[in-house]
C-alpha positions as CSV (number, residue, x, y, z in Angstrom):
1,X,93.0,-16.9,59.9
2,X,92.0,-15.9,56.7
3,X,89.6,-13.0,55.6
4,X,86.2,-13.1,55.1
5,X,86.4,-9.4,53.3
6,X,85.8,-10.8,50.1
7,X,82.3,-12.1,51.1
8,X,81.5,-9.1,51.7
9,X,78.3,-7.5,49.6
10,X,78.6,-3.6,49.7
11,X,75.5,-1.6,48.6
12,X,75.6,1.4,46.1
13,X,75.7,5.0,47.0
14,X,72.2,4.7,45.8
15,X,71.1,2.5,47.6
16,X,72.2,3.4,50.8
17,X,70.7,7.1,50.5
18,X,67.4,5.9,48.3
19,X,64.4,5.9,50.2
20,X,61.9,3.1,49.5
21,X,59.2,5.0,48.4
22,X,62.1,6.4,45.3
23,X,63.0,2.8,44.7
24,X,58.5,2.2,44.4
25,X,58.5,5.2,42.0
26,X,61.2,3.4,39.7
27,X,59.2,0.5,39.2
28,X,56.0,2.9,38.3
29,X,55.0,2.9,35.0
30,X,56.0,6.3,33.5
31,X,53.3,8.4,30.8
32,X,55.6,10.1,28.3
33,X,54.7,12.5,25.5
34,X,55.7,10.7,22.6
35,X,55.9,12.5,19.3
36,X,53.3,11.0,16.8
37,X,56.0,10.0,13.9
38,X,57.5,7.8,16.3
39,X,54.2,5.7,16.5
40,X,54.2,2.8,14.5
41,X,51.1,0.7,13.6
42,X,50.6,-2.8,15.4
43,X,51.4,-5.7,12.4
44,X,48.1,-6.7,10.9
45,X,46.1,-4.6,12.8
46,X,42.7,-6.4,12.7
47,X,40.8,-2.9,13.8
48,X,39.5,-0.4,11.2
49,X,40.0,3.0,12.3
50,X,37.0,4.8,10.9
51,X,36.0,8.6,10.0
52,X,32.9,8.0,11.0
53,X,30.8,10.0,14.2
54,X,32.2,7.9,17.1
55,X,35.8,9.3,15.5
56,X,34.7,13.0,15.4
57,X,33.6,12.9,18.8
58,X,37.0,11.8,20.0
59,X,38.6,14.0,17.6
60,X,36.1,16.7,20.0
61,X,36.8,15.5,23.4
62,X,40.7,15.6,22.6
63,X,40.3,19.3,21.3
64,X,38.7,20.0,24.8
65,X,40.2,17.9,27.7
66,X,43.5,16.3,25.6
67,X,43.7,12.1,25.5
68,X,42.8,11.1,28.9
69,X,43.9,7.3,28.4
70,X,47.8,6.9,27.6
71,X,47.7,4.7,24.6
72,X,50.2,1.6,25.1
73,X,53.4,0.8,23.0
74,X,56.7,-1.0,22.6
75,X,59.7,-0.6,21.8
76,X,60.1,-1.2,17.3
77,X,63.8,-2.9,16.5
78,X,64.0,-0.7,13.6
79,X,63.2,2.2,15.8
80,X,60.3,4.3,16.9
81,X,57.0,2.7,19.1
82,X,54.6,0.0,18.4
83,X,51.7,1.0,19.3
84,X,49.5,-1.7,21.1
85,X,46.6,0.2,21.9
86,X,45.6,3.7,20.9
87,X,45.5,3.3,16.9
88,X,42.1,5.8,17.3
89,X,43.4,7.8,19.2
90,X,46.4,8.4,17.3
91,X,44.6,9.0,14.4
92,X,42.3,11.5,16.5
93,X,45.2,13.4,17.8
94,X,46.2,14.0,13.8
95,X,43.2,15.4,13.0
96,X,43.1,17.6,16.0
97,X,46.0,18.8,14.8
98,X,48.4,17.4,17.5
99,X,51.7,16.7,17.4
100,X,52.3,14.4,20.5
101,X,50.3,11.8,22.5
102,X,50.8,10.6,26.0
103,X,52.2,6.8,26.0
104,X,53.2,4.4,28.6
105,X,55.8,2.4,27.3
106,X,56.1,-1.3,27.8
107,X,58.4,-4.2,27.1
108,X,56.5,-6.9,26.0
109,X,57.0,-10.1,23.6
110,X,54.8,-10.7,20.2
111,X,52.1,-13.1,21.9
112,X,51.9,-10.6,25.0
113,X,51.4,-8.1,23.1
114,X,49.1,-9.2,20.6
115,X,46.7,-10.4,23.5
116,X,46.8,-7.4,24.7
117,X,46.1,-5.9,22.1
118,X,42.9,-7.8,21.1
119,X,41.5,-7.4,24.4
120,X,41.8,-3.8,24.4
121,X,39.8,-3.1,21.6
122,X,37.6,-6.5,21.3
123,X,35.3,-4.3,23.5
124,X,34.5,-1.3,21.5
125,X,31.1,-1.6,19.8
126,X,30.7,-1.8,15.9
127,X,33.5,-4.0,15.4
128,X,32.8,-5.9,12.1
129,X,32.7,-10.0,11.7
130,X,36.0,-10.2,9.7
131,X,37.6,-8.0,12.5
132,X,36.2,-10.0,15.4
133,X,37.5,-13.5,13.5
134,X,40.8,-12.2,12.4
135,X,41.6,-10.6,15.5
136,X,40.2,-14.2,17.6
137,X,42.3,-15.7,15.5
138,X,45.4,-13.8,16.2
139,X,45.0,-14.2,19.9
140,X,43.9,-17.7,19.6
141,X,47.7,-17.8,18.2
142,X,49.2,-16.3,20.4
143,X,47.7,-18.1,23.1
144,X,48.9,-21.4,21.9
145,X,52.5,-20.0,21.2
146,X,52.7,-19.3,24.8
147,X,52.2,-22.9,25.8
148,X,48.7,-23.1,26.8
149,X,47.9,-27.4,26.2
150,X,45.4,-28.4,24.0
151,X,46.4,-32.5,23.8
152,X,45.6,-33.2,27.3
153,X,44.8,-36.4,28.3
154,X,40.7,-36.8,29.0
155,X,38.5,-35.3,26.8
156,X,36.2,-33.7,29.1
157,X,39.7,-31.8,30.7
158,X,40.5,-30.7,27.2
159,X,36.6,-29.1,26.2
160,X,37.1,-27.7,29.9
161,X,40.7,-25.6,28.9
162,X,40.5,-25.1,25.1
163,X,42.8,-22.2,24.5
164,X,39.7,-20.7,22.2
165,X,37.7,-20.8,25.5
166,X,40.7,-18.8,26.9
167,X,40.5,-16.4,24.2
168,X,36.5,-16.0,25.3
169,X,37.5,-15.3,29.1
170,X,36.7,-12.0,30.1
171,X,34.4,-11.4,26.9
172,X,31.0,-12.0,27.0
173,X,30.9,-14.7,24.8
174,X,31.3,-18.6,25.4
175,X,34.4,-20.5,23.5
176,X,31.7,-21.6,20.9
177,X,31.0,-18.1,19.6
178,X,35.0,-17.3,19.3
179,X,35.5,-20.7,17.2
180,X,32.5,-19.3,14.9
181,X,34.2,-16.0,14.7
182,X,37.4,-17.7,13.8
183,X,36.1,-20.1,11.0
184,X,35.0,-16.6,9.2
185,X,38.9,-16.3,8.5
186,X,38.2,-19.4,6.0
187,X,35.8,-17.4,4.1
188,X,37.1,-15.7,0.7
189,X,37.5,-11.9,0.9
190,X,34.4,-11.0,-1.2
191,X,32.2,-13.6,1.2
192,X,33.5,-12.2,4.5
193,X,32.4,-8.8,3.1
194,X,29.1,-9.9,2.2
195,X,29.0,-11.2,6.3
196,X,29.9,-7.4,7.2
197,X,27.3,-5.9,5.0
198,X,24.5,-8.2,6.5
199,X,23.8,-9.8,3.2
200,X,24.8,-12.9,4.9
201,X,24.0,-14.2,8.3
202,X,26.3,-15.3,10.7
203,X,25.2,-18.7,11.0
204,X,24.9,-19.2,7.0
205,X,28.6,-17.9,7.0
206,X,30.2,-20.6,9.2
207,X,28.7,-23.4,7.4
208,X,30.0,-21.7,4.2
209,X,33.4,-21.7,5.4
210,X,33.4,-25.4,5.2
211,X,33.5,-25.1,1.0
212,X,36.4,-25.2,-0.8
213,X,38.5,-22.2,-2.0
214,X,37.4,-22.7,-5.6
215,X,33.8,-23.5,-4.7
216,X,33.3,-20.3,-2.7
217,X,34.6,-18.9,-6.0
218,X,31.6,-20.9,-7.9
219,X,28.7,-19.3,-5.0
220,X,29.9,-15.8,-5.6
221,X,29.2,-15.9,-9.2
222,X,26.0,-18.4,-8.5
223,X,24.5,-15.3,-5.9
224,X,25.3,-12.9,-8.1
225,X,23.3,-14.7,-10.9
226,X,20.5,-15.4,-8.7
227,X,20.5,-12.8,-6.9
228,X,20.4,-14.2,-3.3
229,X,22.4,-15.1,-0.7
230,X,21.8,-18.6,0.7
231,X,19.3,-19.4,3.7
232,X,21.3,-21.4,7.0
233,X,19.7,-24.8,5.1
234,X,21.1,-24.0,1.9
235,X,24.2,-23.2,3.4
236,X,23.9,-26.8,5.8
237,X,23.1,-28.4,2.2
238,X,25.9,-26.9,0.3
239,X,28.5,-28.1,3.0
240,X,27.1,-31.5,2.9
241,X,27.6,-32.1,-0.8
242,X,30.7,-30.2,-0.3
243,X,32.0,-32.9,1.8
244,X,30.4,-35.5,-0.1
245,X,32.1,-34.6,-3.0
246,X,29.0,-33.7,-4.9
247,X,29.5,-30.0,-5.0
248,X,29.3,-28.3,-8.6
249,X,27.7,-25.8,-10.6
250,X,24.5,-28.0,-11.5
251,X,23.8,-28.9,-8.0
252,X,25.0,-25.3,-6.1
253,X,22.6,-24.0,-8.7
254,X,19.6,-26.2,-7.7
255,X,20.0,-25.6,-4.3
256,X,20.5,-22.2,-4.4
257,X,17.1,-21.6,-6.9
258,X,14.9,-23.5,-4.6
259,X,12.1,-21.0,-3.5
260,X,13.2,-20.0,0.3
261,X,10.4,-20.2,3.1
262,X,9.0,-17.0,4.6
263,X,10.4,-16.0,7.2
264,X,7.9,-16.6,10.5
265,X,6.9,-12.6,11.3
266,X,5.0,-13.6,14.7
267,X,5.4,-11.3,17.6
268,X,5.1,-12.8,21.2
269,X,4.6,-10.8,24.6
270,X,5.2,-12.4,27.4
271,X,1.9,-12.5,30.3
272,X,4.0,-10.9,32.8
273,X,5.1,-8.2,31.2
274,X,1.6,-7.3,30.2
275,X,-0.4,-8.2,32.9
276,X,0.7,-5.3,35.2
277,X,-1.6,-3.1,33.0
278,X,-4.5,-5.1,33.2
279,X,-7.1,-6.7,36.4
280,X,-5.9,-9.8,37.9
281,X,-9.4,-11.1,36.2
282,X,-9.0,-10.2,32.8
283,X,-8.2,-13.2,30.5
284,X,-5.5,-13.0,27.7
285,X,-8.4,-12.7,25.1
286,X,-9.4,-9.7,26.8
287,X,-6.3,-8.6,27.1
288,X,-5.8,-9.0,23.3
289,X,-8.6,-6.8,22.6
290,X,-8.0,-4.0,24.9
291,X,-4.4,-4.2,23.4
292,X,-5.9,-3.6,19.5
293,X,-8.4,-1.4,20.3
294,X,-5.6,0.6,21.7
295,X,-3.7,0.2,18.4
296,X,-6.3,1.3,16.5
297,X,-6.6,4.6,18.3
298,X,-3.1,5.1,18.5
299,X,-3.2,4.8,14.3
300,X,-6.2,7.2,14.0
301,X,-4.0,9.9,16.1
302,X,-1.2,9.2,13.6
303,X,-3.0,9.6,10.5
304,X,-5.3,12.9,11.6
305,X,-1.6,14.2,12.5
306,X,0.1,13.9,9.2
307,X,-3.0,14.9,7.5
308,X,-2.4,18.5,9.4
């Protein structure tokens, strides 16, 4: 009868004298000190990294207590670390005078790493428009690369699994606000500035992205000859005789020197918020007048104080 022997699956010397809890350990991720001129920026990273006071109080809390959070990389074919998250704190660890971070290494592929990376600094507060759109945009991308369906077969299935409502999950925004964010990426450089330095509104600035290349390039120099920015229905007219073909420098003009309405200044309490300070009988009249005649007092007090 012939052997069997050959069947025969024989473990390593390791793996006879491992325990389990070594073999667990393996799988951990590791946090390794990794020297900061091995650290490689992430490929059009969308996020400033800012001297400003959120930056010096990092730079602070590193001095004191070191980087508490391992910043996330990969492994660059040309050599060196990508770093995925922890651009700030890179930069913070330079100017504490630093010569190493702590890392955790990961192997990861371009569209799991880009989401990743959005969603680890998409959170952080002060992030500008064009950041939010371009880095939307990128993981909107990446998203789709990995096979996530947009073509399915019933409309209301489709609006239901839109990857740009996957790029809102976990965020506290809705798929609308992301494909906002993301049409920004069609505005012109100089237009998406003007949306980060609040001279233009959000709102305005997605119907704007609807123009043309070369009729963004005829509202920049029509704003900066007026002098204004346009209103959301100067922006709603300009797209419409964009995409009417009627858009030029006679009729952007017209539109954009039409006298804008004042903006509505009302302010509005709500009864239940107010009505804990006042008898169940008052009415909202009384209530009105009790409210100014506090105001009045409370202006009185402010004027007799900086006359001191």
């Amino acid at each position: 009868m012939k052997s069997s022997a050959k069947n025969i699956s024989l473990n390593s010397y390791d793996d006879i004298f491992s325990t389990e809890e070594t073999r667990e350990d393996a799988k951990r991720e590791k946090v390794t000190d990794m020297p900061l001129s091995e650290l490689h920026p992430f490929p059009d990273h969308p996020f400033q990294v800012r001297n400003d006071d959120s930056m010096k109080e990092t730079v602070d809390s590193i001095k004191e207590y070191g980087v508490l959070v391992p910043a996330i990389v990969r492994p660059r074919a040309d050599g060196g670390y990508e770093l995925i998250s922890g651009h700030r704190r890179k930069h913070a660890c330079e100017l504490a005078g630093l010569s190493t971070m702590p890392v955790i290494v990961r192997d990861l592929d371009d569209d799991a790493a880009t989401i990743i990376m959005v969603d680890s600094n998409i959170q952080r507060e002060n992030i500008l428009p064009s950041e939010r759109a371009k880095a939307y945009k990128m993981k909107l991308d990446a998203i789709k690369h990995q096979g996530q369906r947009t073509d399915l077969t019933s409309p209301q299935i489709a609006a239901k699994f839109r990857s740009d409502d996957k790029v809102a999950e976990g965020t506290n925004i809705s798929g609308d606000t992301v494909r906002r964010y993301i049409r920004l990426n069609e505005l012109t450089p100089q237009l998406q500035q003007m949306v980060d330095d609040k001279r233009i509104a959000m709102t305005p600035a997605v119907e704007l992205s609807y123009l043309k290349p070369e009729e963004q390039t005829l509202l920049l120099d029509t704003i900066e000859s007026e002098q204004a920015t346009p209103s959301l229905s100067q922006a709603q007219r300009l797209k419409k005789f964009s995409q009417e073909g009627h858009l030029n420098e006679d009729s952007m003009l017209a539109i954009m020197s039409e006298e804008k309405k004042p903006e509505k200044n009302d302010l509005t309490i709500k009864a239940d918020k107010l009505q804990k300070y006042f008898p169940k009988s008052y009415t909202p009249q009384q209530m009105e007048q009790v409210i100014i005649r506090l105001l009045d007092g409370w202006q009185k007090k402010r004027q007799r104080e900086q006359e001191r």
